[in-house]
N, C-alpha and C positions, 0 to 999 in steps of 0.2 A: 377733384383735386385732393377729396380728403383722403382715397384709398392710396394716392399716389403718395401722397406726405407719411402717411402709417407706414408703406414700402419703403423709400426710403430710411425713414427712425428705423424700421430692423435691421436695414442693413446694417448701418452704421453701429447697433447695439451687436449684431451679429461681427462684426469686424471687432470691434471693440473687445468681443469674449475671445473670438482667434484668437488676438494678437496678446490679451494677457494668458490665455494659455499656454503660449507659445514662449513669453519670457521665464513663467513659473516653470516648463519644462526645462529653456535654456541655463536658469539660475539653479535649476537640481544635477544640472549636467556640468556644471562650471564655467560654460559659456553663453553670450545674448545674442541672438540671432540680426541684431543690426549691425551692417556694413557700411562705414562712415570712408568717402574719399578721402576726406581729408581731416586731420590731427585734429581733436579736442583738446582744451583748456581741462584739468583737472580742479574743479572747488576747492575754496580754500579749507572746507572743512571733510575734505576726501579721507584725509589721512584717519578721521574718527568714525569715517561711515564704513559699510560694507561694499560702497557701490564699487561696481565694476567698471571700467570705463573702455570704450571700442576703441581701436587708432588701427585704420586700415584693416580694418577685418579681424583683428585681431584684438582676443579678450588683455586688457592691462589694468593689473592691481597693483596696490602699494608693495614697496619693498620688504614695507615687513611683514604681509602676506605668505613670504616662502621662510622656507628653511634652508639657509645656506650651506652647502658641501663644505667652503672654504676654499673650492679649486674653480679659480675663475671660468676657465672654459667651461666645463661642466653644468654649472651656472646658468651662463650664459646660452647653451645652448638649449638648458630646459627652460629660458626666459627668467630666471632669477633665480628658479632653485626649486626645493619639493615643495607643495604646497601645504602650509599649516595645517589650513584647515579643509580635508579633502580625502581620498582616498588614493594613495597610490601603489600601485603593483609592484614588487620585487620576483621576479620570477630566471628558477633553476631550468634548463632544459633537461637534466639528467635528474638521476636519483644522488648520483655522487657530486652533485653540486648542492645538496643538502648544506653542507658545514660554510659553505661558502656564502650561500645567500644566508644561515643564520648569523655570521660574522657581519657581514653587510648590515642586516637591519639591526645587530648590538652596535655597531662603530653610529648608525642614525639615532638610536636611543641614547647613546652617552651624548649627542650633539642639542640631541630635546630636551634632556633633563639638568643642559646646564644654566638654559633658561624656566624651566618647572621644576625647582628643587624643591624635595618635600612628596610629589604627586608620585604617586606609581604606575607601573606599566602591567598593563592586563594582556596575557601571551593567552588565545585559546585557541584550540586543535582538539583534532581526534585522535583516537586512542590508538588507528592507525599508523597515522603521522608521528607520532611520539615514541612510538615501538621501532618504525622502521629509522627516522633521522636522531633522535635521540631528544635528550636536555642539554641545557647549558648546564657548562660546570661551575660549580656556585664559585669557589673559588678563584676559579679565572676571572668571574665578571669584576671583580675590583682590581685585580690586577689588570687586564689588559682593556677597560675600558669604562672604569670607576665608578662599575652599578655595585651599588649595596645589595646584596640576595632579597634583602627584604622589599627593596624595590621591585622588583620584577616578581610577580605573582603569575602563576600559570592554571588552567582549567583545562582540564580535560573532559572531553565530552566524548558519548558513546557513537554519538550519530553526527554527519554532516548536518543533518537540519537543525541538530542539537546547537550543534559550535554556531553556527549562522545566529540563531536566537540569540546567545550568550553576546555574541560579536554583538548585534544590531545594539542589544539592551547597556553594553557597555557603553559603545561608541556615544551615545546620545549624553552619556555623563562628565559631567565636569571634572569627578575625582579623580580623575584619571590622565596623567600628560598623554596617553597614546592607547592604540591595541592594536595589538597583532593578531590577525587571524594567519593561522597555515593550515594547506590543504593539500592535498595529493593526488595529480592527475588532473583530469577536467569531468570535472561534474556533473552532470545536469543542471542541479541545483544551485549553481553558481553559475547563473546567468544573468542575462541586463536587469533582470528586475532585484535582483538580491545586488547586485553589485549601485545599483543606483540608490537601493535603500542604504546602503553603508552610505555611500555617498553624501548622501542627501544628512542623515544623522552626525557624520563629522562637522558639515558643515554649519550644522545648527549650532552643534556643541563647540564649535571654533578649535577641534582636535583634531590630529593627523591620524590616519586608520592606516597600518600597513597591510597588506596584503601578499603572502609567503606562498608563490606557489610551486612545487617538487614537481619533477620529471611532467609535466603538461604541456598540451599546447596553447600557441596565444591564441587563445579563445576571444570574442569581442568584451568588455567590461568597460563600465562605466568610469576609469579611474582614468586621468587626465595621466597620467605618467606610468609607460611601464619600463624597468630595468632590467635587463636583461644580464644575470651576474653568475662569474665562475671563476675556479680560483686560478691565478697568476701565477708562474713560479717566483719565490721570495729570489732576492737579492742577497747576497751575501754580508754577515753584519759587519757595520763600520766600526773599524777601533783608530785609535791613535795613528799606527802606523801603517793604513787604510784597512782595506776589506779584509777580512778574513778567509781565507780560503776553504771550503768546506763546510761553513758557515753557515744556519740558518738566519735569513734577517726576519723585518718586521714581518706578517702577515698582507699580503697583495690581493686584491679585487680586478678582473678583469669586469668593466662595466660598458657594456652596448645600452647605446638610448632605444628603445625600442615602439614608444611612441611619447608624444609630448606636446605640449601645448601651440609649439613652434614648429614642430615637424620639421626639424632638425636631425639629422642621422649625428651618430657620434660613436667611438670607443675610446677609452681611458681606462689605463693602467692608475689603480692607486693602494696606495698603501696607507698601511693606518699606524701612528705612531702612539703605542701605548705610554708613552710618559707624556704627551701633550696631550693626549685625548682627541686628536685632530689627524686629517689628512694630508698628504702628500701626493702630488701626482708624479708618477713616473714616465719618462718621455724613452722612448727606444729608440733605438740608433739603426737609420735602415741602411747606411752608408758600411762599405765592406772597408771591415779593417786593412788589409794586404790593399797596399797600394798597387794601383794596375801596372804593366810594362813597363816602362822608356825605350821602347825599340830594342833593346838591346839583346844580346843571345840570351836561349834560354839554359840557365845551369840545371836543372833539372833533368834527368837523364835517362832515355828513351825507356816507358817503363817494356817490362818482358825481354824475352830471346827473342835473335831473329832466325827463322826455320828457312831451309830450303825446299821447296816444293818439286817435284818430278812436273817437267812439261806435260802439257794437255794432248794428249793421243801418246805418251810414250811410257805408259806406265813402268815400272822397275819389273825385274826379276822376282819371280815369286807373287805380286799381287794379282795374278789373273784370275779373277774366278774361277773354279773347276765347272764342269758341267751342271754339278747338281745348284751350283750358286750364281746361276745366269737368271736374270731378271726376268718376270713374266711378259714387261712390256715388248718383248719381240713379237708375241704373239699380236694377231690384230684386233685394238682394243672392242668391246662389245660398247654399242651404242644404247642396247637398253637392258 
């Protein structure tokens, strides 16, 4: 009996190390591997703790876990919003959607910093990245989206493994509302394992990490949200006496969910209003302005001339081929 009872105790020690393996890897990933049929009771002291809680398969944190857009759908389809404390991807498919996604991730930094006023934002990249998409213009940032220059600090590094160090070493810090890392293309070295290490470091440090990535593909990364962003054409701007014609309006975002906690597909138009420092979503209109028919004749007036044609077999005077312009196909065509 005794070897039988020792058999069992490892099993049960051996399950025991899986299955906390298995949440420490879940809990580095943002989600826990148990699947509950049915709805949990959240504690009453949930809202103080970290815990995460399952309902149907699906990971549920408090609300104030995310960072809200302000545009309900949006929201709602990433399940509340970005997550604080976490890694999420903002990604350009081109090179010319550069200015685009860097507007993007300033309209989410004016959205952080009006809850961490005071903290600064750490932007690191390569010296690559910086050459070919540029800087923000210091100026602009208070104007169109009320960063102080001296908030936004930027590093540049020589080397991608460089920037990743920089990024990892920042992420883990408190002094910091946020970091941005940008990169170009798809890497090697921005693979599961560097992306779960941000991961994991936001999540200690209860700080959002963004992730900027230029003309790449979606590569697989450990970040619970990727966006997929490009620019919109603006809207013409509103006056008194409406739109203006010729007009540039606010700045627009065209945003695809591109993956998310929910697994929710989506696209939103939004625009970002620089005196509120907040979003707007724009709704388009698939419906054709011109009202269709009523049966009635068309005014519209046959477009072109109308030509007469010479009958078939009776060509006119003068179009006959001459001898030298008789088609080769009389001859009997050659089969090989």
């Amino acid at each position: 009996m005794l070897p039988e009872v020792n058999v069992m105790a490892m099993s049960a020690v051996a399950r025991d190390t899986v299955f906390a393996l298995r949440r420490q890897i879940a809990k580095i990933e943002g989600t826990l591997p148990e699947r509950l049929e049915a709805p949990v009771a959240a504690p009453a002291d949930a809202a103080k703790s970290d815990m995460t809680l399952v309902r149907r398969g699906l990971a549920v944190a408090s609300p104030d876990a995310f960072l809200h857009t302000g545009i309900e759908r949006l929201d709602t389809a990433l399940g509340g919003g970005l997550p604080r404390a976490a890694l999420s991807e903002i990604h350009g498919l081109e090179t010319r959607d550069a200015g685009a996604v860097a507007g993007f991730a300033l309209s989410l930094v004016s959205l952080i910093l009006k809850e961490k006023q005071g903290l600064p934002i750490l932007w690191v990249g390569t010296s690559e990245i910086f050459h070919e998409a540029g800087l923000p213009y210091a100026r602009g940032l208070h104007a169109l989206f009320g960063i102080e220059p001296e908030q936004l600090l930027f590093s540049e590094a020589p080397k991608l493994l460089d920037a990743l160090w920089i990024a990892e070493e920042a992420a883990r810090m408190t002094a910091f509302a946020a970091v941005i890392l940008e990169i170009r293309g798809s890497p090697r070295l921005l693979d599961l394992t560097a992306t779960r290490r941000l991961h994991a470091r936001a999540q200690n440090a209860g700080r959002p990490v963004l992730l900027l990535r230029q003309a790449g593909e979606a590569d697989p990364t450990a970040a619970p949200v990727r966006l997929i962003v490009s620019a919109a054409p603006a809207a013409s701007r509103e006056t008194v006496a409406g739109p203006l014609a010729g007009s540039i309006g606010r700045p627009a975002f065209k945003v695809d969910i591109g993956k998310s906690r929910t697994a929710l597909p989506g696209q939103f138009t939004l625009e970002w209003n620089p005196n509120e420092h907040a979003f707007a979503e724009r709704t388009e209109n698939p419906v054709a302005v011109v009202p269709a028919s009523q049966r009635g004749a068309d005014p519209a007036p046959a477009p072109g001339a109308v030509l007469a044609f010479p009958a078939i077999g009776s060509p006119a005077t003068g179009d006959q081929p001459s001898r030298q312009q008789h088609p080769a196909h009389r001859s009997p065509r050659r089969a090989g």
